[in-house]
TITIVO-458356 format. One line per field, with one value per residue (C-alpha): x negated, y negated, z negated; residue in one letter; residue number from 1. Coordinates in nm, 4 decimals, decimal comma. Example, Ala and Ser with C-alpha at 12.3 -4.5 7.8 and 13.67 -1.06 7.14 Angstrom:
% TITIVO-458356
x = (-1,2300_-1,3670)
y = (0,4500_0,1060)
z = (-0,7800_-0,7140)
baza = (a_s)
kolti = (1_2)
% end
This chain:
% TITIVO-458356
x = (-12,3975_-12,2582_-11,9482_-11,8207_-11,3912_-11,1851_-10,8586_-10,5223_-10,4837_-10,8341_-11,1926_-11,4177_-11,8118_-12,0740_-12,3027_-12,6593_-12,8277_-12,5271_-12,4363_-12,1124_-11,8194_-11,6065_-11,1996_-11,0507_-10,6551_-10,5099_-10,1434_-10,0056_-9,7104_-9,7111_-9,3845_-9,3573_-9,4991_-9,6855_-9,8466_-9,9500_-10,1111_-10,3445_-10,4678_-10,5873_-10,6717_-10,8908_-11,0178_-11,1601_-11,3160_-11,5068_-11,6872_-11,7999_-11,8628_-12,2390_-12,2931_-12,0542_-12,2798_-12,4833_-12,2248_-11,8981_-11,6089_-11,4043_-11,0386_-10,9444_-10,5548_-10,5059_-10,3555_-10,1105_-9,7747_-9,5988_-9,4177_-9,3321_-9,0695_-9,0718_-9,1484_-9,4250_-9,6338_-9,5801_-9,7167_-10,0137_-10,0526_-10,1388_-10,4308_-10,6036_-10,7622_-10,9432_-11,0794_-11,1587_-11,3295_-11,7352_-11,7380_-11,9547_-11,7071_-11,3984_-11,2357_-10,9474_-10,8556_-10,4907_-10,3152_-10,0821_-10,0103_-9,7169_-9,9344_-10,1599_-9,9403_-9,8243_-10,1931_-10,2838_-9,9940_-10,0809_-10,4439_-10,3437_-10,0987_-10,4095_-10,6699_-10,8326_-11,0558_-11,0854_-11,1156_-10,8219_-10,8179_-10,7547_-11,1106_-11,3822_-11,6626_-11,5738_-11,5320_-11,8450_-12,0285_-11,8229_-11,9329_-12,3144_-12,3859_-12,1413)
y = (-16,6239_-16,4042_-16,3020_-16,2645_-16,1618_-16,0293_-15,9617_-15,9706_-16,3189_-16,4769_-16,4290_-16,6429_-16,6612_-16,8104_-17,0108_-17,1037_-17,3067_-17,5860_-17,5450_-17,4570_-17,2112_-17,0958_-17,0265_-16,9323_-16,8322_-16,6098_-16,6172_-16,3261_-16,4557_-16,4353_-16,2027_-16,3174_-16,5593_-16,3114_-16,2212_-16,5901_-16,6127_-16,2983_-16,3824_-16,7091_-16,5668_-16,2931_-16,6124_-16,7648_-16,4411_-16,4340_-16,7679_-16,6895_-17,0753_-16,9863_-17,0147_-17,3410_-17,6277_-17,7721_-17,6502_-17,7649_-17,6057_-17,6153_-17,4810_-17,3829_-17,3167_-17,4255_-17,0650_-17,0380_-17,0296_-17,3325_-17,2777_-17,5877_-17,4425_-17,5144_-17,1992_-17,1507_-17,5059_-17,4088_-17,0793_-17,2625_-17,5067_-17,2741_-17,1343_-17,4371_-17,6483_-17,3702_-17,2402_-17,6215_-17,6385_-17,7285_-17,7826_-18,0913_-18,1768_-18,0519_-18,0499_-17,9061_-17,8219_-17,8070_-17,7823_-18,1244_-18,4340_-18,2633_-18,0094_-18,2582_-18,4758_-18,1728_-18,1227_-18,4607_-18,4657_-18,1772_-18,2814_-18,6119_-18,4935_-18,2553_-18,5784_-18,4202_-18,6226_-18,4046_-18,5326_-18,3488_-18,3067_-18,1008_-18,2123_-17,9443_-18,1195_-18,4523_-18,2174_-18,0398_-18,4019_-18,5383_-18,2190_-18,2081_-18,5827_-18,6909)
z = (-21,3980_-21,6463_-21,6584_-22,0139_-21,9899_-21,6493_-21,7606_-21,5229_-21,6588_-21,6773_-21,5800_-21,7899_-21,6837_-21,7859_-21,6021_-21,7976_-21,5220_-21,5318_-21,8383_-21,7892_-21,8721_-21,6108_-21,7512_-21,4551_-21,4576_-21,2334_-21,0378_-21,2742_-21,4822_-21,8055_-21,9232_-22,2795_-22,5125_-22,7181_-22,4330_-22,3526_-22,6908_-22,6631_-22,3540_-22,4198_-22,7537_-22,5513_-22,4010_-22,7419_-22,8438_-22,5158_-22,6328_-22,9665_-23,1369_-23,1744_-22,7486_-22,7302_-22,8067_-22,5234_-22,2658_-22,0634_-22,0401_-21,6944_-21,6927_-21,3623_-21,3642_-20,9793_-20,9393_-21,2565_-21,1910_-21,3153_-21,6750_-21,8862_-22,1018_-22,4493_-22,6057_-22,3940_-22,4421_-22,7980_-22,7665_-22,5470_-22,8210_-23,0839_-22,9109_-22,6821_-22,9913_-23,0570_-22,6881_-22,6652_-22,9807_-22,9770_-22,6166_-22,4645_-22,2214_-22,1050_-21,7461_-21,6115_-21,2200_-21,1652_-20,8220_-20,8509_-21,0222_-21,2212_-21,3486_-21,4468_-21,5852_-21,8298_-21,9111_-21,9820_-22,2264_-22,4168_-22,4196_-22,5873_-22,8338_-22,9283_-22,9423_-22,6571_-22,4037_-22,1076_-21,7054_-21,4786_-21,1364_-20,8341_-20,6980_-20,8232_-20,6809_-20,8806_-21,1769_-21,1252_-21,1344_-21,4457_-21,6450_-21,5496_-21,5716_-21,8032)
baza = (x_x_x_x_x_x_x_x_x_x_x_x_x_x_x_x_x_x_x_x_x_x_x_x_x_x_x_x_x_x_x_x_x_x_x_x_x_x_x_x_x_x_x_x_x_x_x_x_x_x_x_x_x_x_x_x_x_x_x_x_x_x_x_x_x_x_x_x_x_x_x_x_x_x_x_x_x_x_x_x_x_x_x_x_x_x_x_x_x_x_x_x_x_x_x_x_x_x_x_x_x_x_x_x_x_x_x_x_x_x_x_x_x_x_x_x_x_x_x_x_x_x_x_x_x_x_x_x_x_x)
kolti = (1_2_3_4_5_6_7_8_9_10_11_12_13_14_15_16_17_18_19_20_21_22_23_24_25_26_27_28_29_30_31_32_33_34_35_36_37_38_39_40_41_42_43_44_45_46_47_48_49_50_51_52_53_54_55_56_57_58_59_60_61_62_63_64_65_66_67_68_69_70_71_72_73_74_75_76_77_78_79_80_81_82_83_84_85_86_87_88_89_90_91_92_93_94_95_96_97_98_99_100_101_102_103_104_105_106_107_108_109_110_111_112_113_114_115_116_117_118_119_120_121_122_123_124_125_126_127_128_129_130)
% end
């Protein structure tokens, strides 16, 4: 595993022998939107396009601290096409049904396919087999 971004926000690794990319989000609050923006944009730059194809991508946000303000799912949906971009799949832990209700909506107004759960071994499977 390599680990390719540890900020206070995120640590983002990469794991070769499953194929698989690692976003991992930490409890820290976010204090304002522009900081939202650069750490997810800190995120993107961590997973240059070139190493995307061939692997998942697994969002792990079961520590984030629940926000679902306006400003700042705007701020979040200037940024997430692109981290999702050129992905082969796309999963995303969350810790309850409400946050994955307010993923699942922000994932379809985006066009996004992506499995959610709060089950990582179930998400592990869906992003391996398929």
């Amino acid at each position: 595993m390599t680990e390719r971004l540890r900020s206070q926000f995120f640590t983002v690794v990469l794991d070769e022998s499953q194929k698989l990319v690692r976003v991992i989000r930490s409890s820290v609050v976010f204090d304002t939107v522009p900081t939202v923006i650069k750490a997810w944009r800190e995120v993107d730059t961590a997973l240059p396009s070139s190493m995307r194809k061939g692997l998942s991508l697994m969002v792990d946000l079961r520590q984030a601290p629940s926000r679902n303000d306006p400003e700042f799912e705007r701020a979040i949906r200037t940024v997430l096409p692109e981290i999702r971009k050129g992905f082969r799949m796309i999963g995303v832990l969350v810790r309850s049904a409400v946050g994955g209700l307010q993923v699942s909506r922000m994932g379809r107004a985006d066009g996004v396919i992506e499995l959610i759960s709060s089950n990582e071994p179930e998400m592990l499977k869906y992003l391996q087999t398929g």
